[in-house]
Structures are given as structure tokens and as C-alpha cells.
MARGU-615212 format. One line per field, with one value per residue (C-alpha): residue number from 1; residue in one letter; x, y, z; chain. Coordinates in pm, 1 decimal, decimal comma, always signed. Layout:
% residues N
k = [NUM ...]
r = [A ...]
c1 = [X ...]
c2 = [Y ...]
c3 = [Z ...]
c = [A ...]
This chain:
% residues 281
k = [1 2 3 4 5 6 7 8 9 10 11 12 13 14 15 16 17 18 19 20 21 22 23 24 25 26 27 28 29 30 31 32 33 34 35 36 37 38 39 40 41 42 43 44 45 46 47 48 49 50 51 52 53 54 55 56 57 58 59 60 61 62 63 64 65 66 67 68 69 70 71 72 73 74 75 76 77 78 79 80 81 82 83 84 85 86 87 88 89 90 91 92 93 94 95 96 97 98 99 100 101 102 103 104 105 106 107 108 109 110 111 112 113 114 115 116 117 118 119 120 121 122 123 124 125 126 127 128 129 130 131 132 133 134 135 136 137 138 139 140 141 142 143 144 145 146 147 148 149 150 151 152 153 154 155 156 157 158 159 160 161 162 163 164 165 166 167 168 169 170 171 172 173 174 175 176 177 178 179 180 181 182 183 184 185 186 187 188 189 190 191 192 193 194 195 196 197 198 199 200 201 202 203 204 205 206 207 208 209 210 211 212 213 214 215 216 217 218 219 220 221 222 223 224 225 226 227 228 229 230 231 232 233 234 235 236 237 238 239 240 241 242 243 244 245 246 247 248 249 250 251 252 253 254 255 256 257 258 259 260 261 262 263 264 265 266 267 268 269 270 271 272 273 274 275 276 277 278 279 280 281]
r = [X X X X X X X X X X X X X X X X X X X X X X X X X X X X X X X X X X X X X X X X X X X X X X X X X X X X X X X X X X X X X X X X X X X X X X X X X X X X X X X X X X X X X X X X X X X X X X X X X X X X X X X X X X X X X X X X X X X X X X X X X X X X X X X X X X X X X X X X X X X X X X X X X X X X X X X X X X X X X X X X X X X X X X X X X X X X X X X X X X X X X X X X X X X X X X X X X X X X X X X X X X X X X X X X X X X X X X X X X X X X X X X X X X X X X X X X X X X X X X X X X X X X X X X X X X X X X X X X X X X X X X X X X X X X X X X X X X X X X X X X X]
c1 = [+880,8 +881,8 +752,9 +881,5 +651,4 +758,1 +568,8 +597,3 +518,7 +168,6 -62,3 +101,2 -66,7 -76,6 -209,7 -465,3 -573,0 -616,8 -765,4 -1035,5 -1119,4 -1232,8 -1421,5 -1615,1 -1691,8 -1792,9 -2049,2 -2202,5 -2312,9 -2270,0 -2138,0 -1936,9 -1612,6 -1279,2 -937,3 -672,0 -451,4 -483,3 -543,8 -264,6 +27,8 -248,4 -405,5 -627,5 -741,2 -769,8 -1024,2 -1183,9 -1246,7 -1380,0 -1637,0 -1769,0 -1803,6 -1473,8 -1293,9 -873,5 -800,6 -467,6 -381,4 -446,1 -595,9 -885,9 -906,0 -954,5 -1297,2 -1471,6 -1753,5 -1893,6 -1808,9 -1566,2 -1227,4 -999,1 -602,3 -414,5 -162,1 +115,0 -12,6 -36,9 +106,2 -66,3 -175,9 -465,4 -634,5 -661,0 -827,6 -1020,3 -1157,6 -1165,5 -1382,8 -1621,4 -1562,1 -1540,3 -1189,2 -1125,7 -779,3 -626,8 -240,0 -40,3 +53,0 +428,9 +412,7 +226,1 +480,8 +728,3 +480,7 +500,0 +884,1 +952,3 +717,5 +853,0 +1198,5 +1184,3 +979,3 +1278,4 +1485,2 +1625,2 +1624,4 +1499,3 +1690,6 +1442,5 +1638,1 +1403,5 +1261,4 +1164,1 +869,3 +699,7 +373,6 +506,4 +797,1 +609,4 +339,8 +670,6 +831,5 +440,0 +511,6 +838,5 +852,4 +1252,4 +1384,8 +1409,6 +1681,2 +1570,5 +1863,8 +1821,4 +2155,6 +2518,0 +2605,6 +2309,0 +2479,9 +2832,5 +2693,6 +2482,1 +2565,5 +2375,7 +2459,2 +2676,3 +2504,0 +2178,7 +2123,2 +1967,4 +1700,2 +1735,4 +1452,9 +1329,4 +1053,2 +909,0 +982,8 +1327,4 +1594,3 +1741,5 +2127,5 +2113,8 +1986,2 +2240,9 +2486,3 +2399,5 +2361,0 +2762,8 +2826,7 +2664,1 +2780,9 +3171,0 +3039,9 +3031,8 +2725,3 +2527,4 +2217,7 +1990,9 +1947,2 +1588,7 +1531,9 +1173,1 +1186,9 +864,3 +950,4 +763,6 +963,5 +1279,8 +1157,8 +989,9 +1325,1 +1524,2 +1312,1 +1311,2 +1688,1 +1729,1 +1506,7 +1651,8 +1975,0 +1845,6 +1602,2 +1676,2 +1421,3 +1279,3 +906,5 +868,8 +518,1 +328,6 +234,7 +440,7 +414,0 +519,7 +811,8 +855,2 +783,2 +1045,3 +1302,5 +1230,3 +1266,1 +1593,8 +1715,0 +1636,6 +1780,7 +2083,4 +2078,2 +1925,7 +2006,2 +1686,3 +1408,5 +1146,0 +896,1 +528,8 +189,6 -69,0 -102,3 -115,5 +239,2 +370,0 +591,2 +602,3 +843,9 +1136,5 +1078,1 +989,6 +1330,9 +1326,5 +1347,7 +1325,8 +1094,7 +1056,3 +804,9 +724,8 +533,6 +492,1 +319,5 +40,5 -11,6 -325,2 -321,3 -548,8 -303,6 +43,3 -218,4 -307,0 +70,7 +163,4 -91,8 -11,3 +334,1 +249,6 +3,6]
c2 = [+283,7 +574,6 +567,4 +787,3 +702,4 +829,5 +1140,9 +971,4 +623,3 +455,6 +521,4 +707,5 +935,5 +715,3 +423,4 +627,6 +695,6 +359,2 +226,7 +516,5 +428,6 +104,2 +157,9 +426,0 +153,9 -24,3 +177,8 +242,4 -81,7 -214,7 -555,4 -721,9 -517,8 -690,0 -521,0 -634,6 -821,5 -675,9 -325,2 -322,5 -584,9 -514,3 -802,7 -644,8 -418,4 -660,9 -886,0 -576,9 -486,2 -849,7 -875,0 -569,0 -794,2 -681,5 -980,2 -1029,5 -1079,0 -1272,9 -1368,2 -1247,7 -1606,2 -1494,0 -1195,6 -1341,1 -1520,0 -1181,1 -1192,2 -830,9 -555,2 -323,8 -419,0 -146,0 -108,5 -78,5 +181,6 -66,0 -19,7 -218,0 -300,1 -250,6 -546,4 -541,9 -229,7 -376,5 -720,9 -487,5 -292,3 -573,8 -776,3 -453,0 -438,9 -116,4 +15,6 +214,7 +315,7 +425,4 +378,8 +608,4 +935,7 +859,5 +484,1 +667,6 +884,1 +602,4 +442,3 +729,3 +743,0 +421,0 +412,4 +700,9 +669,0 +323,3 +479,4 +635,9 +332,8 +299,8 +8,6 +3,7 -61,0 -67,5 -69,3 -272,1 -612,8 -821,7 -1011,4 -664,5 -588,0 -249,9 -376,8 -595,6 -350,3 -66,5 -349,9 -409,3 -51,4 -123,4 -121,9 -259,3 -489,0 -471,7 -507,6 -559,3 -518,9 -488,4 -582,7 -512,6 -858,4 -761,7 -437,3 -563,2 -825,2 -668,7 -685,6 -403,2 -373,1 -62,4 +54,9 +111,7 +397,1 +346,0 +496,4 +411,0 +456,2 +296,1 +125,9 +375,1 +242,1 +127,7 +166,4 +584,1 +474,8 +172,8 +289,4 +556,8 +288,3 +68,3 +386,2 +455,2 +55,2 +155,7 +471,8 +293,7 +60,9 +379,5 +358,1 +529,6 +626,9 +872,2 +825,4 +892,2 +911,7 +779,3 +672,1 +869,0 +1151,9 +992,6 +668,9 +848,1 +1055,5 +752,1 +571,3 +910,4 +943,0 +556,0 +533,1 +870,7 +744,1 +348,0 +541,5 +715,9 +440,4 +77,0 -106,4 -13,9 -176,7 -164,7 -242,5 -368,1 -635,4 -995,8 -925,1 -554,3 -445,1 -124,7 -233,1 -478,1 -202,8 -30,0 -339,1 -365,7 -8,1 -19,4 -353,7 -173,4 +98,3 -108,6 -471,4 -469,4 -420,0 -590,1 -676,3 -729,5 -693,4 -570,1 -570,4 -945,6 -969,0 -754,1 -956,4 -690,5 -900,2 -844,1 -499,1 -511,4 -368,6 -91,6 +249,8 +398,7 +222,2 +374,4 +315,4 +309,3 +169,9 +93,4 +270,6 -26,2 -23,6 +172,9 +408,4 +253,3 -45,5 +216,2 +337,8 -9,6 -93,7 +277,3 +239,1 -93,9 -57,0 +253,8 +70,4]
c3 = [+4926,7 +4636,7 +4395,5 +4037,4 +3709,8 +3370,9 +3249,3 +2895,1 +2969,5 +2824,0 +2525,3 +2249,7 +2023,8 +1739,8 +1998,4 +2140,2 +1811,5 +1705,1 +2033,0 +2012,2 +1650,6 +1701,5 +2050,1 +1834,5 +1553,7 +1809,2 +1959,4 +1623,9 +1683,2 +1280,5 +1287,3 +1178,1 +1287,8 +1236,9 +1307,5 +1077,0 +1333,0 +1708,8 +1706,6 +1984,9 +2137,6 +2456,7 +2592,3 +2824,5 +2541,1 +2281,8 +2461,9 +2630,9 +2263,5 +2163,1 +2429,1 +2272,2 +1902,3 +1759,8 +1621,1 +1494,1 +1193,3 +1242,7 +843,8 +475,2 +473,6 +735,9 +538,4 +227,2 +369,0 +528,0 +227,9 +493,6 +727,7 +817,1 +802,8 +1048,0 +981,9 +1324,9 +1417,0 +1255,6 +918,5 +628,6 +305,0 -59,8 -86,6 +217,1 +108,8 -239,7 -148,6 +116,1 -202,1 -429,7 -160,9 -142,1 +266,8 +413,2 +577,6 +858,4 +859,9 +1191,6 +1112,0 +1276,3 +1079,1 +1162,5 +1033,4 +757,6 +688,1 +638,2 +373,1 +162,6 +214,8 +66,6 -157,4 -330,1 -285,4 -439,9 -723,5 -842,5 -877,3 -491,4 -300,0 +72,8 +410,7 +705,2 +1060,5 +1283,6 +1355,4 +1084,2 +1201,5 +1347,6 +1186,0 +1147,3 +909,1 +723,6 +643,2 +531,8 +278,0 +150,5 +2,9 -164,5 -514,5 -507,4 -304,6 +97,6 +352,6 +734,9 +957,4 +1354,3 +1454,7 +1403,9 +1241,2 +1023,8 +923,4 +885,9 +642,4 +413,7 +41,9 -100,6 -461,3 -519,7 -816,1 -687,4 -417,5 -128,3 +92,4 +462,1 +748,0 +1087,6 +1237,2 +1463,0 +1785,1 +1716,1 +1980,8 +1872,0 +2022,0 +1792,6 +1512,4 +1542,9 +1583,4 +1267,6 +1035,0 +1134,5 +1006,6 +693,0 +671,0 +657,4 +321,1 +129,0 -36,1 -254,9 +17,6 +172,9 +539,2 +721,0 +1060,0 +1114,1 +1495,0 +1604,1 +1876,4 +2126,6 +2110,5 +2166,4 +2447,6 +2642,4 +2581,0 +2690,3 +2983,4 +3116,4 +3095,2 +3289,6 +3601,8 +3540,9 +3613,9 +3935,8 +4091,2 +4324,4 +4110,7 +3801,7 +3636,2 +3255,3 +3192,1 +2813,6 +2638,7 +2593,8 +2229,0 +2249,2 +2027,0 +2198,3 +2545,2 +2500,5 +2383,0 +2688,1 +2911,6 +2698,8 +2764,4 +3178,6 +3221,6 +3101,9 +3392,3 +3654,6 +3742,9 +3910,8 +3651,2 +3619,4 +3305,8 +3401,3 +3192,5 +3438,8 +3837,2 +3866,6 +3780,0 +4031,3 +4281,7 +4593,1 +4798,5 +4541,9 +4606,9 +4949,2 +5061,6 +4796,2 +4851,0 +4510,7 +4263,5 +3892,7 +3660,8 +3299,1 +3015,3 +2657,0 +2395,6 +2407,1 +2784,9 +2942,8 +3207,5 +3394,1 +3440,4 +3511,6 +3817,6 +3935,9 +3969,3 +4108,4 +4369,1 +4444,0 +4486,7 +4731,3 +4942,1]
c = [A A A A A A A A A A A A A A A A A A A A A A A A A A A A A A A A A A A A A A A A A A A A A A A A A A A A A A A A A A A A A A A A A A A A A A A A A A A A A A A A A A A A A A A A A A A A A A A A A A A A A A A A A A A A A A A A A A A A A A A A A A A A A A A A A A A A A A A A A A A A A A A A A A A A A A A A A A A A A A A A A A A A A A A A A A A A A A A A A A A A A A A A A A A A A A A A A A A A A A A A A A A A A A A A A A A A A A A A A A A A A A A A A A A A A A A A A A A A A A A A A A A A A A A A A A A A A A A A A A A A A A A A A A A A A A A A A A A A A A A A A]
């Protein structure tokens, strides 16, 4: 068997950034730490990170009864409303959202400032969403399909601003802005899928497209991941979702001669080695 793994696929920058953050906190040894939901849709991470004393914060609820401690943002970001009650309580933050999820914070914020109203292309129930319409000062849309676009009712008076959840599927979002685009509105359209989301998505369908079996590895509760699952599954009957090692069937591949490999933004390298070697052995 061969074995091809994606130059792009595990830890983005933004990831890296926030896993790093809170394994330093960590080490400083000042308890208690809390991240403000899992720091990533990781698993293997996330109870790596609690045997070390870091403990999830999974609700504005559990938030609201931290009376100490340092409180860190994840790479998904937040809306308003945390860092206030974080200062309000007198807690201390440690923000590790990722510049580009950053970047869209600042977008909307400003653009709906100045009267527009918000679309946000992506997945309602991400963290990442929620924490972008925490920022909105008018109302926001969430569309992530093309039912969604066809039957939104914007009013027509109001101009819009339009932008992406980071790891957002680039064909699609392509795709819904051209549904929009026919409705004739008023609207400013901003691209805020991160570069390394489209390349990892660019890259996974190119060697989906060459390969006999294809493994997407990440998280159950990975947005991206899933995306990239999504986008294989597409190219290559044969692909195959798994979170670590221990998931890895080799007798469905046993008869393989080409086997590609990639992962989501939230999976470590350690694990993309584990299955690489395993799959070679």
C-alpha cells in the first residue's frame, strides 16, 4: 500500500496558536484556568489539556459562577457579551482567537455600525458563528445552504454586508453569493474563508481525485473536518472519516493500492503519523 498525506492537512495557524496558549497557562501553574468552551473540536487535546487542570467552560451559565481565574477565548472567538461579564466578574482573559476570525469581528461590527445588516455564510450552531453575530449591532442572517439563500427576505432598503465563517466550504460559498447576487440587493460582499481553509480543501480534493481510498481525519464535532470529509467523499467513494488510530479499519483498505490522507485544522500531527505509519506497516 501507498501512502500520499496532504502537505496542508492538521493544526492550522490560528489552532496552533490557541492550543499553545493554553499549554503555556498551564505551565505557569496559576489555577484556576478555564477555556471558554473547548479550546479545540479535539478530543485527544481537550482531555490531554484537562489532566493538566484546565477545565471547559461549556455555557454563559458556567461562566456566570467562575467568582476566580483566568478565563481563555478559543480560536472560535467570542461575542461582546463574554469579555464584558469576563471584566465585570474581575477574571482575567486570555484571548487566543484567531486573527482571521478576528478580522471578521471587526468586519461586522463596523459594517453594521453604519446602518447595514449582516449575512454570515456558514453553520449556525458553530461557535465561530455565534461568536461573529455576538458583534452585530443589526440584525443577522445565517445561511449555509441553497434553500437558505433562495429564501431569504432581506429587506431592500437596508444594505447589506456579507462574510463567511472561516472554514466554510470556498465552491459553496461561491455558489450561494451568485443566489444572492440574482436578489439584487443593496450589499457588500467579503470573502473571509481563511487561506488555509481553502488550500487544505484545494489540496484534499486534488489527491481524493488521484487516490483508491482516501482518510479524512478530526474531531466528531469538527466543522471543518467535516467539510473536508464532505469535499473527498465527493471525489472518492471510498473515504473514510476516523478520529485517531483506533478508528482505522485496515481490512477495508487491505486491497488498496493508493491511500491518501488528510486532516482537519483541530487534528494533531502526532495522530496524522500514527495513522500514516499504521497504514504503511
Amino acid at each position: 500500500m501507498q501512502v500520499k498525506v496532504a502537505k496542508s492537512a492538521g493544526f492550522c495557524f490560528g489552532v496552533q496558536r490557541a492550543v499553545d496558549t493554553v499549554y503555556e497557562q498551564a505551565e505557569k501553574g496559576v489555577r484556576p484556568i478555564y477555556t471558554y468552551g473547548p479550546i479545540i473540536h479535539n478530543e485527544v487535546v481537550v482531555e490531554d489539556l484537562k489532566e493538566k487542570g484546565v477545565e471547559v467552560l461549556n455555557s454563559l451559565e458556567e461562566l456566570k459562577k467562575v467568582e476566580k481565574g483566568t478565563i481563555i477565548i478559543r480560536s472560535h472567538g467570542v461575542g461582546r457579551e463574554i469579555y464584558e461579564l469576563i471584566r465585570e466578574k474581575g477574571l482575567d482573559c486570555v484571548d487566543a482567537t484567531c486573527p482571521f476570525v478576528k478580522k471578521i469581528h471587526k468586519i461586522v461590527d463596523k459594517e453594521s455600525a453604519a446602518g447595514k445588516e449582516i449575512i454570515i455564510i456558514g453553520n449556525d450552531k458553530h461557535p465561530e458563528v455565534e461568536g461573529i453575530k455576538g458583534w452585530c449591532r443589526t440584525k443577522a442572517y445565517v445561511i449555509e445552504s441553497a434553500e437558505q439563500a433562495e429564501e431569504l427576505c432581506a429587506s431592500e432598503t437596508v444594505p447589506l454586508c456579507i462574510v463567511s465563517q472561516t472554514t466554510f466550504n470556498y465552491k459553496k460559498f461561491k455558489d450561494l453569493v451568485e443566489i444572492l447576487d440574482k436578489k439584487r440587493y443593496d450589499k457588500i460582499v467579503v470573502n473571509t474563508i481563511c487561506n488555509a481553509t481553502e488550500e487544505r480543501q484545494t489540496e484534499a480534493r486534488q489527491i481524493a481525485g488521484e487516490v483508491d481510498a482516501m482518510i479524512v481525519i478530526g474531531g466528531s464535532h469538527s466543522s471543518n473536518t467535516q467539510k473536508l470529509f464532505e469535499i473527498c467523499r465527493n471525489e472518492c467513494e471510498n473515504t473514510y472519516y476516523i478520529q485517531t488510530v483506533c478508528d482505522l479499519d485496515l481490512e477495508v483498505l487491505r486491497s488498496t493500492g493508493l491511500v491518501g490522507i488528510t486532516a482537519g485544522a483541530s487534528t494533531p500531527k502526532k495522530i496524522i503519523e500514527e495513522v500514516q505509519t499504521r497504514c504503511l506497516n
